[in-house]
C-alpha positions as CSV (number, residue, x, y, z in Angstrom):
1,X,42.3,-1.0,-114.1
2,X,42.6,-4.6,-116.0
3,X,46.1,-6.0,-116.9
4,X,46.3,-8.5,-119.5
5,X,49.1,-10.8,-118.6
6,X,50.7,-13.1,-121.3
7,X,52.7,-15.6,-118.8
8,X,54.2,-17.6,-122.5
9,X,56.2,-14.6,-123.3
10,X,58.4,-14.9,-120.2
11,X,60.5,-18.1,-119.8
12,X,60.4,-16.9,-116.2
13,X,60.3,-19.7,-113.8
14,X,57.2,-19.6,-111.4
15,X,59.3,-18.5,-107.9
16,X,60.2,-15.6,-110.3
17,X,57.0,-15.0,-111.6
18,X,55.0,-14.6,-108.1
19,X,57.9,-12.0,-107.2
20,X,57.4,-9.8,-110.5
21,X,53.3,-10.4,-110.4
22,X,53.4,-9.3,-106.6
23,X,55.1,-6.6,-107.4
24,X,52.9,-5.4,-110.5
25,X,50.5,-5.6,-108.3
26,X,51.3,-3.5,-106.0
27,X,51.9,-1.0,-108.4
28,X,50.4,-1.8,-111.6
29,X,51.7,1.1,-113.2
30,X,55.3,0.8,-112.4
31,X,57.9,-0.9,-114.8
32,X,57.3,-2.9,-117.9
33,X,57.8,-6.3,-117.9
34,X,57.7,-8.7,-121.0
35,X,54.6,-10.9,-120.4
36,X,52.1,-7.6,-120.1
37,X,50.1,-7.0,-123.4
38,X,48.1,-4.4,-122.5
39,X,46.9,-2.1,-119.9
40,X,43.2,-0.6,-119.7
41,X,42.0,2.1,-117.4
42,X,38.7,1.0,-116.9
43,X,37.7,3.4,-114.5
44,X,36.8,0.0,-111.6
45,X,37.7,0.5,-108.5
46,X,39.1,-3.3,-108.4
47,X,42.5,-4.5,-110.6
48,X,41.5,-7.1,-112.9
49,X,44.2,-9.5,-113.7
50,X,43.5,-11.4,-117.4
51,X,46.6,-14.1,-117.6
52,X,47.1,-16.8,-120.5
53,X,49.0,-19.0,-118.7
54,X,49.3,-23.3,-119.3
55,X,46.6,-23.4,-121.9
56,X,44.0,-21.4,-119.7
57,X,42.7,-17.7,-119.5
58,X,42.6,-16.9,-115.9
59,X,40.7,-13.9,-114.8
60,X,40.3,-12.3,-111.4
61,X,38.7,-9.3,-110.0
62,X,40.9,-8.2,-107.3
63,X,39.6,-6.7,-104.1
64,X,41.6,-4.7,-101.5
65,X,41.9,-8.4,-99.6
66,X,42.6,-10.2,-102.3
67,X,45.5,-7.3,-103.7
68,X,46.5,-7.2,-100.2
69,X,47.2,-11.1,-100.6
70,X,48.5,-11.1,-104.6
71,X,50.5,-7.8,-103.6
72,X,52.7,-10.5,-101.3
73,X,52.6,-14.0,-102.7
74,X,51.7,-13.3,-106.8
75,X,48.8,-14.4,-108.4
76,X,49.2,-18.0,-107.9
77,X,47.8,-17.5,-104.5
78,X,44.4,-16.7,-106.0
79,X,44.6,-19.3,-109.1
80,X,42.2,-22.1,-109.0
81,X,44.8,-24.6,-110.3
82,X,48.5,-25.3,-110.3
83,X,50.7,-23.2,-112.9
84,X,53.8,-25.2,-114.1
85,X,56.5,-24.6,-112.4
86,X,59.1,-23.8,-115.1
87,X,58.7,-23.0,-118.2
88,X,59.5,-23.5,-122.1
89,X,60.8,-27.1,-122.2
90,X,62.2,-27.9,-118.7
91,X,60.0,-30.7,-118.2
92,X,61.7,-32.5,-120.8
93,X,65.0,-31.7,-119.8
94,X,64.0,-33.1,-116.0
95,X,62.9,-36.5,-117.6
96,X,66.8,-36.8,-119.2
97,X,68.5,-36.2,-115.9
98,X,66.1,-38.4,-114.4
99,X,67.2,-40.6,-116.3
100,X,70.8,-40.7,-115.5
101,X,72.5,-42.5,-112.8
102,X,72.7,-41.2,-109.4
103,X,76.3,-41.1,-109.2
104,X,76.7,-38.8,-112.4
């Protein structure tokens, strides 16, 4: 089976994300969530995960070790870099209360 995963569509931040993408993985065929654009039976034996995510297409084939692992801690455990941690403007909104003084 491959899931396409579209992580922009889901202001979710990513402590949520892992939770819902551990749990689709468990059971990819279980609730709908936002940020999945498509499903395709694809008759593999392994889950393909397809994610658009921070400017990047990440793909993984999933083996039964590696599902085993995703299934628990989400699909950031198998990334090969470092999603942003929230989402849809929040880094510019940090940078102003960075900004003011301590005792505000």
């Amino acid at each position: 089976m491959k899931v396409v995963i579209d992580r922009n569509l889901c202001d979710a931040s990513l402590p949520f994300c892992q939770r819902c993408s551990a749990a689709l993985i468990r059971n990819p065929e279980g609730s709908d969530r936002p940020c999945i654009m498509e499903i395709v039976e694809d008759e593999k034996e392994t889950l393909t995960l397809v994610m658009h995510t921070d400017n990047r297409t990440l793909k993984i084939e999933l083996t039964d070790e590696d599902r085993e692992i995703a299934s628990v801690e989400g699909w950031e455990a198998l990334a090969d870099f470092d999603p942003a941690l929230f989402r849809s403007g929040a880094l510019e909104r940090w940078r102003e209360i960075r900004q003011l003084p301590s005792d505000h």
